[in-house]
C-alpha positions as CSV (number, residue, x, y, z in Angstrom):
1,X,18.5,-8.4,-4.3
2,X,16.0,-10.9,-2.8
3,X,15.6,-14.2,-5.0
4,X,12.7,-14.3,-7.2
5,X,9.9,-16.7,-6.7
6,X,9.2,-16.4,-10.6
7,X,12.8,-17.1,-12.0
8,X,10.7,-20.2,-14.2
9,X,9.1,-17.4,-16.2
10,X,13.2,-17.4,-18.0
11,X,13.1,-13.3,-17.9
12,X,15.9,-10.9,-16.9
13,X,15.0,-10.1,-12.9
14,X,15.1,-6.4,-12.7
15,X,14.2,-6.4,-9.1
16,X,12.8,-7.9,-6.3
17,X,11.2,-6.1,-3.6
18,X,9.1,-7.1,-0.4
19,X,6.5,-8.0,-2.0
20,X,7.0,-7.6,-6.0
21,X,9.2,-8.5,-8.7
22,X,9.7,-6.6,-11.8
23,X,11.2,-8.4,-15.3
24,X,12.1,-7.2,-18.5
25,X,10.4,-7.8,-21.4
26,X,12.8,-8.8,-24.1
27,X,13.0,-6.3,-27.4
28,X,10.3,-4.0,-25.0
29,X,12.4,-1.3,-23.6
30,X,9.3,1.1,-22.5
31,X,7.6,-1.7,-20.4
32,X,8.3,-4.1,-17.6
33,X,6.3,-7.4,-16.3
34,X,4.9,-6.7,-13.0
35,X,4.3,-9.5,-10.2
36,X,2.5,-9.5,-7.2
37,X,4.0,-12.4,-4.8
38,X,2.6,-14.0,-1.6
39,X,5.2,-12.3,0.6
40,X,4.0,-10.1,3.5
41,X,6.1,-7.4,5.3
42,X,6.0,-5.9,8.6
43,X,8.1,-3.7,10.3
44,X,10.3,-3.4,7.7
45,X,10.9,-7.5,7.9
46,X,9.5,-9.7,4.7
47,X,7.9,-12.7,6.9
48,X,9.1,-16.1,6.4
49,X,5.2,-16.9,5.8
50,X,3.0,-16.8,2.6
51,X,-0.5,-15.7,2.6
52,X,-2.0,-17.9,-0.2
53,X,-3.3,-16.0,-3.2
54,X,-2.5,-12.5,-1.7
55,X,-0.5,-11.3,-4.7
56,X,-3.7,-12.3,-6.8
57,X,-6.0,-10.0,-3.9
58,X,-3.2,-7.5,-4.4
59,X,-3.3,-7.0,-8.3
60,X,-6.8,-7.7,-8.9
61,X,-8.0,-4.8,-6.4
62,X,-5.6,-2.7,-8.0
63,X,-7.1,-3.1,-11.3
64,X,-10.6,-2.5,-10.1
65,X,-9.5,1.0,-8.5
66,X,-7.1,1.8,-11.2
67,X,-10.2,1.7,-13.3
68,X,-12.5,4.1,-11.1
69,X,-9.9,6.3,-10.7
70,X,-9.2,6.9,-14.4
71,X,-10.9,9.9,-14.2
72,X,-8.7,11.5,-11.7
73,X,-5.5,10.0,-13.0
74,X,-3.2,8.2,-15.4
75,X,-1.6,5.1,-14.0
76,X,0.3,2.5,-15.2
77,X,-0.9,-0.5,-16.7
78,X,-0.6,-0.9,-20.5
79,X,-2.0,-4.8,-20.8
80,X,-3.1,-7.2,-18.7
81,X,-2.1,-10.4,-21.0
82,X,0.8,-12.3,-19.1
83,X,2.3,-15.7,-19.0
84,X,0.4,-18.5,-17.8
85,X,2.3,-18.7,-14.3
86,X,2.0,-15.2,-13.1
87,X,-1.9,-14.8,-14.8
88,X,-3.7,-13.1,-12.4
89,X,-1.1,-11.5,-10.0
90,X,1.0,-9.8,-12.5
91,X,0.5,-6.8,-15.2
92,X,2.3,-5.2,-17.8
93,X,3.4,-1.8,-16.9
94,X,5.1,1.2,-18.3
95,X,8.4,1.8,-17.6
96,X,8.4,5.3,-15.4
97,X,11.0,8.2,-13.5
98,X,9.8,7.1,-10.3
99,X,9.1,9.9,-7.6
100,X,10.8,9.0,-4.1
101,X,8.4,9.2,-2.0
102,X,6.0,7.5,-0.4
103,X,2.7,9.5,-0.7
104,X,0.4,9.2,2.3
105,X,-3.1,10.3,2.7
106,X,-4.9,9.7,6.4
107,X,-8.8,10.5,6.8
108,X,-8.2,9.1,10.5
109,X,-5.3,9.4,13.1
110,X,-3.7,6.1,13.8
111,X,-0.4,4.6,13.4
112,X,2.6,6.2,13.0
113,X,0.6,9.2,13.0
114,X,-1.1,8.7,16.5
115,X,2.1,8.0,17.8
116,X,3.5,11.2,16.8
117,X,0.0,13.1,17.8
118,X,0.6,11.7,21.7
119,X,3.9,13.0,22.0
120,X,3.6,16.0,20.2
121,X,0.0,16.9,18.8
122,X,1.0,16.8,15.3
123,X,1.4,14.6,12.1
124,X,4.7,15.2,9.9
125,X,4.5,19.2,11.5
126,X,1.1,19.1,10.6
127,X,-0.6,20.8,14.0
128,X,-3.9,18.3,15.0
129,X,-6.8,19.8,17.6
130,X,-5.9,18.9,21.1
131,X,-8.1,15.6,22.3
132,X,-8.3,13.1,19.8
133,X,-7.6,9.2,20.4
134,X,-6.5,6.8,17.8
135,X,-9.0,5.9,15.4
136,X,-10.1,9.8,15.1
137,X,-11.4,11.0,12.1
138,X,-9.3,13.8,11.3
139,X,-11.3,17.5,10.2
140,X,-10.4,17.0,6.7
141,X,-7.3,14.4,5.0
142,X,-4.4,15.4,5.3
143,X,-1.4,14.6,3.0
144,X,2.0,12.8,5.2
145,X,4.7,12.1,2.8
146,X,7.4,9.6,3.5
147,X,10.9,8.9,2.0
148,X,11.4,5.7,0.5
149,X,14.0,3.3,2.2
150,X,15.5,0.6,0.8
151,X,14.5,-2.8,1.5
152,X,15.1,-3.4,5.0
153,X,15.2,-0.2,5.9
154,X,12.6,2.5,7.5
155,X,10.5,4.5,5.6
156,X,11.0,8.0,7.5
157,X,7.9,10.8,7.5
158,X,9.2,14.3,6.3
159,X,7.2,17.6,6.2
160,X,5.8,18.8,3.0
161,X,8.4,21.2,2.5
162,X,11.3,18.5,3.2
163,X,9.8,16.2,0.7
164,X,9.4,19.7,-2.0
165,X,13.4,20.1,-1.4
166,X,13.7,16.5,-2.7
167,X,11.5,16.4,-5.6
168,X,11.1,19.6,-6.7
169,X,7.8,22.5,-5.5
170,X,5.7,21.8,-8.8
171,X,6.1,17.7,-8.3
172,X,5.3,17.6,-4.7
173,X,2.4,20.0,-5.1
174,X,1.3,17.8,-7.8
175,X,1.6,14.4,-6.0
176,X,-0.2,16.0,-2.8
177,X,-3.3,17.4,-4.6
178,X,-3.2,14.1,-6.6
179,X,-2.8,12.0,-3.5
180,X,-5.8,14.0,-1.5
181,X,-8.3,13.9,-4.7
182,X,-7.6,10.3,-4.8
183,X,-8.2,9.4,-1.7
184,X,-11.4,11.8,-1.3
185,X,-13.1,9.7,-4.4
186,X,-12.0,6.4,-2.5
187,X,-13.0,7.4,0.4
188,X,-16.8,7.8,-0.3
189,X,-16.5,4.6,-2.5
190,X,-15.5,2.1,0.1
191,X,-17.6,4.0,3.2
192,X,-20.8,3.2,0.7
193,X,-19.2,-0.5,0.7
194,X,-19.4,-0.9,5.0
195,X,-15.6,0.0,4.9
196,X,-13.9,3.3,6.9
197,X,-10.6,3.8,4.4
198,X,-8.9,5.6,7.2
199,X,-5.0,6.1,5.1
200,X,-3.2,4.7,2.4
201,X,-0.4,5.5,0.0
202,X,0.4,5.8,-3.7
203,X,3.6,6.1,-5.4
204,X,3.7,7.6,-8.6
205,X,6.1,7.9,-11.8
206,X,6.6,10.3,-14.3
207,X,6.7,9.6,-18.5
208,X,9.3,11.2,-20.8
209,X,7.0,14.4,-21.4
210,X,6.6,14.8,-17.4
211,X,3.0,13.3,-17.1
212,X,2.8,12.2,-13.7
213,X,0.9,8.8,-13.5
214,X,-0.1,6.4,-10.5
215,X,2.1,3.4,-10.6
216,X,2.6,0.0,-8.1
217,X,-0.6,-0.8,-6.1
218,X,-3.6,1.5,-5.1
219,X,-5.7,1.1,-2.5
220,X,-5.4,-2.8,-1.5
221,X,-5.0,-4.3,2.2
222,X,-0.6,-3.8,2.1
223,X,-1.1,0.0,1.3
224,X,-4.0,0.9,3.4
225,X,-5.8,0.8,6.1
226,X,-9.3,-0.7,5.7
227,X,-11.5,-0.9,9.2
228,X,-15.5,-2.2,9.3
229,X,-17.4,0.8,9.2
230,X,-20.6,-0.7,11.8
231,X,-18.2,-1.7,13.9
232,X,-16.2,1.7,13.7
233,X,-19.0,3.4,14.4
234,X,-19.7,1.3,17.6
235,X,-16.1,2.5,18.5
236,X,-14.4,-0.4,17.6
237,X,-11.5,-0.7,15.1
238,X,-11.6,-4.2,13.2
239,X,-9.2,-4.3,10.4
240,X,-9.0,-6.2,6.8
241,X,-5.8,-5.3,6.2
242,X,-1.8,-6.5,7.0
243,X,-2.7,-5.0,11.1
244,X,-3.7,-8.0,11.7
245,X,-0.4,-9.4,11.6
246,X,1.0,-6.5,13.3
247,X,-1.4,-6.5,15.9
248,X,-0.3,-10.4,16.2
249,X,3.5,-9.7,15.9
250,X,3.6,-7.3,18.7
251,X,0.7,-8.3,20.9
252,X,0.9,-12.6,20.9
253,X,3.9,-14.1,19.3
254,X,6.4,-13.1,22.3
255,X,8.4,-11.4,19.7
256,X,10.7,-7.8,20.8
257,X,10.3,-6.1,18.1
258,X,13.2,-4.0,19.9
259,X,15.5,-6.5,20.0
260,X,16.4,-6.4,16.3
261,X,15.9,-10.1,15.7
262,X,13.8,-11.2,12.8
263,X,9.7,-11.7,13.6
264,X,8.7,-15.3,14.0
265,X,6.6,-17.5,11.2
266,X,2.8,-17.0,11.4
267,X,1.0,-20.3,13.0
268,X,-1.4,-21.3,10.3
269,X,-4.3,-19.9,12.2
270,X,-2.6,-16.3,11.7
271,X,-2.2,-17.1,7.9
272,X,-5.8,-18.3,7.3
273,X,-7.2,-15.2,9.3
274,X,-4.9,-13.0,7.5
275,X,-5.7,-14.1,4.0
276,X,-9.6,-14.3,4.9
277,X,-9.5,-10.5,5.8
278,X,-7.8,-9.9,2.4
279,X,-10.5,-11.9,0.6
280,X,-13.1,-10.1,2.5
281,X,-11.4,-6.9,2.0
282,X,-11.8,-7.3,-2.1
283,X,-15.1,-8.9,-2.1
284,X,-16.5,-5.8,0.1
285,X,-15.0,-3.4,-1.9
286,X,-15.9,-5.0,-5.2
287,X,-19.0,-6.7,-4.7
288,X,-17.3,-9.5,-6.4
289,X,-15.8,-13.0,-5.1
290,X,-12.3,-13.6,-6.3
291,X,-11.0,-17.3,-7.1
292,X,-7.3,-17.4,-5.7
């Protein structure tokens, strides 16, 4: 288990993952504390570098979708009253049966998806039309699950019916249709905001009587994909998401990404460009400017 960065808070650690940290609540045994660190992953790797106020980006877009999304779907947030140190980047949640799987939705080919497409003209088995490039909107979403890895390790994408043998036919037709309405209603929100939501992916957990409710983040700059939608539709892709880093990490810092060894620390410059696209990512989609 990683170290937690909010062991002050004098709560049991339950666990620490790339980029939260879940404690228990004393005497509370249906609810957990939720918190949204600094960290950024790629490629598997949590960075040696902070993004300053990113867990605050992270939880506070959350909320905002959670919200608009209530229509569609329960999630899991039962009170946003928490200690002083973690206000603003952490939640209460309920305590859920997770689902294993990592539930993708992709509007546009790009990716792990494009790379699949080139070699064999598919996504996760799902056959594509012959002649698109990356950045492609696709003819309708399409739903790519993934299995969850543990920390360190690679998320792998399965077919629908591999993921069904894991979690059941009812669950996994559940969690698609789910996943696809979600992502429709987003969609059309953020396009009307100047930004092309072109994937993203929700996890979701089940309560004792089998209600299946959205859980972790939704639709924040980690989980998806967020492009400028002028420049997108000059043909460019410009991101406000974590592919910025990527795009640094394999394209600038002379790092192999082959060679197994960890990535290198982000200069400053690549930390203050990386957290402005997250600002600008919230304040697009919310209309709202975010103190972090």
């Amino acid at each position: 288990m990683a170290d937690a960065h909010y062991a002050s808070l004098g709560l049991p650690l339950i666990h620490a993952g790339k980029v939260r940290e879940l404690y228990a609540l004393p005497g509370d045994d249906s609810r957990l504390l939720m918190v949204s660190t600094d960290n950024i992953s790629a490629f598997d790797f949590v960075l040696d570098s902070l993004i300053p106020g990113k867990g605050i980006v992270l939880t506070q877009l959350s909320l905002w979708w959670f919200d608009r999304l209530a229509g569609i779907v329960a999630n899991h947030v039962a009170d946003t009253r928490v200690p002083e140190p973690v206000r603003g980047r952490a939640i209460v949640a309920e305590k859920l049966a997770m689902i294993p799987v990592e539930c993708v939705a992709r509007g546009y080919l790009t990716g792990s998806g494009w790379l699949e497409y080139q070699h064999s003209g598919t996504v996760c088995g799902i056959a594509l039309p012959a002649g698109l490039h990356d950045g492609s909107k696709l003819p309708q979403p399409i739903f790519t699950p993934a299995t969850k890895a543990p920390m360190g390790e690679h998320d792998e994408n399965v077919s629908f019916e591999e993921m069904c043998a894991t979690v059941g036919a009812d669950d996994g037709a559940a969690i698609r249709d789910l996943s696809l309405r979600i992502y429709a209603h987003a969609e059309q929100i953020a396009r009307a905001r100047g930004i092309v939501l072109a994937d993203t992916k929700f996890e979701f957990g089940k309560r004792p009587d089998g209600t299946i409710v959205l859980a972790d983040e939704v639709l924040t700059p980690d989980s998806s994909r967020f492009w400028d939608a002028r420049a997108y539709d000059e043909g460019r892709l410009e991101s406000f998401d974590k592919q910025y880093v990527r795009n640094w990490l394999l394209n600038d810092s002379g790092w192999d990404r082959a060679s197994g060894a960890r990535p290198p620390s982000l200069p400053p410059s690549i930390v203050d460009a990386t957290r402005a696209r997250y600002l600008e990512a919230f304040e697009r989609i919310t209309g709202a400017a975010i103190t972090v």
